[in-house]
Each structure stands twice: as structure tokens, then as C-alpha cells.
N, C-alpha and C positions, 0 to 999 in steps of 0.2 A: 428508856422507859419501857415496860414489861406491859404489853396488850392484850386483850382478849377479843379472839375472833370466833364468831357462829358459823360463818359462812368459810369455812376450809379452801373446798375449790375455787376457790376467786382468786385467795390467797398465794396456792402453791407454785411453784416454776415447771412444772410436770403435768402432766393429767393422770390424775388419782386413781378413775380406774382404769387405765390399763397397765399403773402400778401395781394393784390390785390382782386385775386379770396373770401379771407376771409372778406374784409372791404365790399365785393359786395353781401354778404352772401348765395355763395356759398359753395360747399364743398369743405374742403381741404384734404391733407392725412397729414399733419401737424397739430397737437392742439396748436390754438395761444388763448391767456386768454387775454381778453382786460375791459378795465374801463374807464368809462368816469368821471372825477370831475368837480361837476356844485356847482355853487350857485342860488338859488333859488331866489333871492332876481337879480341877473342879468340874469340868462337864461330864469324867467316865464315875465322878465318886457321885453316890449317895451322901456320904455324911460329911463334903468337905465342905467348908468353913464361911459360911457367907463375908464373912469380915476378909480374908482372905480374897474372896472374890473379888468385894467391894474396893480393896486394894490396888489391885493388879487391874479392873476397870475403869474405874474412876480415872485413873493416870492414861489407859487407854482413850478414853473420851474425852479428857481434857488434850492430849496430843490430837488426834482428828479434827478437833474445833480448830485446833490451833494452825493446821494445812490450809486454814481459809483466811482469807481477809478479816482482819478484826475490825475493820468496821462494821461489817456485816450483821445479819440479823438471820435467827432462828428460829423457824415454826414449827412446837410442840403439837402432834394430835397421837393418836390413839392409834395404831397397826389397823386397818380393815373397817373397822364399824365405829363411831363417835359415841362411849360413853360417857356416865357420869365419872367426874375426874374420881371424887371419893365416897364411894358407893355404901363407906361405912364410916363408925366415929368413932375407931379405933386411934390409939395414942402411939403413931407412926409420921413417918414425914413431914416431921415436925415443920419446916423453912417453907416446903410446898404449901400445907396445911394453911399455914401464917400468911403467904402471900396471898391467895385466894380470900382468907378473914379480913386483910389490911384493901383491899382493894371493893369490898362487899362483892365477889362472887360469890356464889351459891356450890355449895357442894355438890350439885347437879349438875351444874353448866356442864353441855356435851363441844364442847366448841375447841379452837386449839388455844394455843400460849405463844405470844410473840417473845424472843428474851433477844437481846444484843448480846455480845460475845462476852463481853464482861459479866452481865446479869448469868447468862448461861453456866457459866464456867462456879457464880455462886452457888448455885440451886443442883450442879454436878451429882455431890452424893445423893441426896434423892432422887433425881432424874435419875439415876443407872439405877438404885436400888427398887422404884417404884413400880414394876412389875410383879417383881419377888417377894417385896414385904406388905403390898396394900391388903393384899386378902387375910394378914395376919394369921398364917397358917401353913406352915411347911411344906412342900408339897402342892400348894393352892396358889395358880396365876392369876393374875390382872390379864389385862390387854399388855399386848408389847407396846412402847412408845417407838413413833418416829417423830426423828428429830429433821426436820428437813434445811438447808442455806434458803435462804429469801428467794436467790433471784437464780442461783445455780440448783441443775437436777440432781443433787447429793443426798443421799439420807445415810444417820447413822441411827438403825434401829438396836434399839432397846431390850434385849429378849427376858424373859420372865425365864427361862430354860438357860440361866446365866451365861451368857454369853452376847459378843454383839455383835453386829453385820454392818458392813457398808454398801451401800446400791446406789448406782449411777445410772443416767444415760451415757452419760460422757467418757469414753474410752482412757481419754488421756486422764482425764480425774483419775478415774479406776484408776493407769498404771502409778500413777504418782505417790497414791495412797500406799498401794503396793510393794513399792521400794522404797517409804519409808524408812528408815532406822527401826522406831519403833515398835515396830509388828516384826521381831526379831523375838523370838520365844516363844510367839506363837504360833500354835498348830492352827493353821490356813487353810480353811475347805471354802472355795470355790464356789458358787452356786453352778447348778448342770446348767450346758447353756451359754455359759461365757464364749 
């Protein structure tokens, strides 16, 4: 069952901000290990191909959910500050859009999204594409999504700047992520720090 939470930090397995204070490249008294996977061929182009992207992600983010336990559960919020989810009534995200209508949220609600691994893995293409297409305008981001594990320190953020990151506290997490298969073609930048 797919939930709705106002209250984020109560929620999360982490403390948010010195998540926060770490994405803002401050100092933490926590080591978090972070990665970003790019394609070269969409993060160095201007004109290449969101379909393309959405491709080559999608399949990404469905492999990373899938390094965790499926029974597990995933909390949706917003990168840094809790916006409204959909700030316009543009004819985009369609499945997103519909879940929020079928449940009577508000296209305001600034809160997160609980999804179970099966729910999540439904709502995929819009979660990876909903940075890049909510502002219905080329060029023009949303908030990045992180997608956080319920009870583990994992996030796989969402970047509106096509591409996606994975951050940990957990070292072994990180290296497991890491030697992967699937992150095999991709160009692998590190966050400094590691």
C-alpha cells in the first residue's frame, strides 16, 4: 500500500540534515560515500535524447531497487527542501499524477510517498523522469527526488541534470553497489570525499 507522509524526518533511517549539510559540501560527523552514474553520450550532449535517457535509467533504477530486499519499503521526498509535488497542471506524469487523484492528495501536498518495491518499480518511469519533465520545458528542473530504503541509510537520487547518484552511510552498501554488473557502461564519478 503506497502512503503519504508530512512529517519526512521521523520517517527516514538517516538524519536529513546532515544529509543535507553533506550534498551542500559541508562537513559532517557522519561518512556518507556517494556516486554519480552518467552517460557520456547524454550528460556531455545538449540535444541528446530524453527517451534515450529514460531508457538507459529506468533499467538503472529498476537494478538498484533490486540490490535490496523486496520486501522492503521506499520513501519518496524531494532533494533539500519539501515542495509541492505538482506545482503545475501540465499533461505530464501521467501514473504519478493519477496516484495522487486516486488517493485524494492535493497537488500541493509537500510531504514524502511511501511505495513497497513492487509499487516503486510501477511508478519507475515517472519517478526517474520527474525532475526533467515536471517543469514542461527543456532546460527547466523540478527538485531532484531522493528515493530513500525505509530502514537502511541508501539513497538513490533522482537528478533533473539526467543522471542518478547513489549515497550511503554504509560503506559495504556503497562497495556492493559498486561492483555490481550493472553499472558496467557507466562513467562513474565518485563524490569528493569518499
Amino acid at each position: 500500500m503506497i502512503e503519504f507522509q508530512r512529517n519526512i524526518e521521523k520517517i527516514l533511517p538517516y538524519n536529513r540534515k546532515g544529509y543535507m549539510s553533506y550534498q551542500s559540501g559541508s562537513r559532517t560527523s557522519v561518512k556518507w560515500y556517494g556516486v554519480s552514474f552518467q552517460v557520456a553520450e547524454i550528460t556531455d550532449q545538449e540535444d541528446a535524447s530524453f527517451q534515450q535517457y529514460l531508457e538507459i535509467y529506468e533499467a538503472l533504477f529498476r537494478d538498484l531497487i533490486s540490490e535490496f530486499d523486496s520486501d522492503s519499503s521506499w520513501i519518496v521526498t524531494h532533494d533539500f527542501k519539501n515542495l509541492p509535488w505538482f506545482p503545475n497542471e501540465y499533461d505530464n506524469l501521467p501514473d504519478l499524477r493519477a496516484l495522487f487523484k486516486q488517493n485524494n492528495i492535493l497537488n500541493t501536498f509537500t510531504g514524502a510517498v511511501i511505495f513497497s518495491v513492487p509499487e516503486l518499480i510501477g511508478y519507475s518511469e515517472d519517478l526517474v523522469s520527474y525532475p526533467y519533465v515536471l517543469p514542461g520545458r527543456k532546460g527547466m528542473f523540478y527538485r531532484d527526488l531522493d528515493i530513500s530504503h525505509s530502514q537502511l541509510p541508501a539513497i538513490i537520487r533522482i537528478s533533473g541534470h539526467l543522471n542518478i547518484d547513489f549515497i550511503s552511510t554504509e560503506q559495504q552498501i556503497f562497495r556492493k553497489i559498486m561492483q555490481a554488473n550493472f553499472v558496467k557502461g557507466f562513467v562513474v564519478k565518485e563524490y569528493r570525499g569518499n
